[in-house]
C-alpha positions as CSV (number, residue, x, y, z in Angstrom):
1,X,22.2,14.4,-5.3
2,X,21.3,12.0,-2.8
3,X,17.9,13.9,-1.8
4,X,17.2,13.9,-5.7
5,X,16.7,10.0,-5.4
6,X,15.5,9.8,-2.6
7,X,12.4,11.9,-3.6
8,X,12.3,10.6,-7.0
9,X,12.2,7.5,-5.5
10,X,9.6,8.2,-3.0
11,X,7.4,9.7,-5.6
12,X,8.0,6.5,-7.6
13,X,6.6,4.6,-5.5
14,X,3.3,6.8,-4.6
15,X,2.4,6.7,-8.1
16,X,2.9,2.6,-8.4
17,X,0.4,2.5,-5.3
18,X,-1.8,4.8,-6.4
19,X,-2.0,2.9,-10.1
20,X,-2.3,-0.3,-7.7
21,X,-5.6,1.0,-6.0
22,X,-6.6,2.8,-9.2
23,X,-6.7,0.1,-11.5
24,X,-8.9,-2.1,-9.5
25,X,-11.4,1.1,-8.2
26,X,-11.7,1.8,-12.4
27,X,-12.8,-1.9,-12.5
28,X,-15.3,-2.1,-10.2
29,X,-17.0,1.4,-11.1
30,X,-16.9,0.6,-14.7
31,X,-18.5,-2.5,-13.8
32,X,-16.1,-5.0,-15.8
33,X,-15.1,-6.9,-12.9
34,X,-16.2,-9.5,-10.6
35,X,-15.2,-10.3,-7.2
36,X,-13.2,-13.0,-8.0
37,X,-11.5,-11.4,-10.0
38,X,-10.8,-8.4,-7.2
39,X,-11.1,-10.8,-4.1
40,X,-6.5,-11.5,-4.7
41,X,-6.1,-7.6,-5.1
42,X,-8.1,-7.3,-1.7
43,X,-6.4,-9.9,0.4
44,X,-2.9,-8.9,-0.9
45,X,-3.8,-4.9,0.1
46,X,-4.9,-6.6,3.5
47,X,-1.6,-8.4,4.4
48,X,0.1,-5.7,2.9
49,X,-1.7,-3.4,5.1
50,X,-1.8,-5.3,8.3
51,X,1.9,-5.9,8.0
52,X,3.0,-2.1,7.6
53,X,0.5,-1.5,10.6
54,X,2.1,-4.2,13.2
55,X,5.7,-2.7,11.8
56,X,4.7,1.2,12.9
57,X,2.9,-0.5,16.1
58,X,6.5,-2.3,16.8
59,X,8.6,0.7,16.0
60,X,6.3,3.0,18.1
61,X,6.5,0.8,21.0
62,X,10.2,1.0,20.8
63,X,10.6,4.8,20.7
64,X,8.3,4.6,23.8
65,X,10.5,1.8,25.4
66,X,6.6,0.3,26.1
67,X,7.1,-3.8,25.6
């Protein structure tokens, strides 16, 4: 049961990011949006992005015991 949630969960949450990234991507090739409009979306992927990247760097640096 608890590997049921888990990937129902996991799946979950690949299809919020990819509506996330797909929302925005419909925008700009349809051509109804501007960058302001996209330029929050943008910066919030970046931190969101950068953060998850200095989190694998730090947890990869552990395993190796490298400081």
């Amino acid at each position: 049961m608890s590997d049921t949630r888990s990937t129902t969960r996991r799946w979950t949450k690949r299809g919020l990011a990819a509506a996330l990234l797909a929302v925005p991507m419909l925008a700009v090739f349809g051509g109804s949006a501007s960058a302001a409009e996209l330029t929050p979306i943008a910066e919030y992927l970046d931190s969101t992005i950068a953060g998850l990247s200095a989190s694998l760097v730090q947890a990869l640096a552990a395993l190796l015991g490298v400081s």
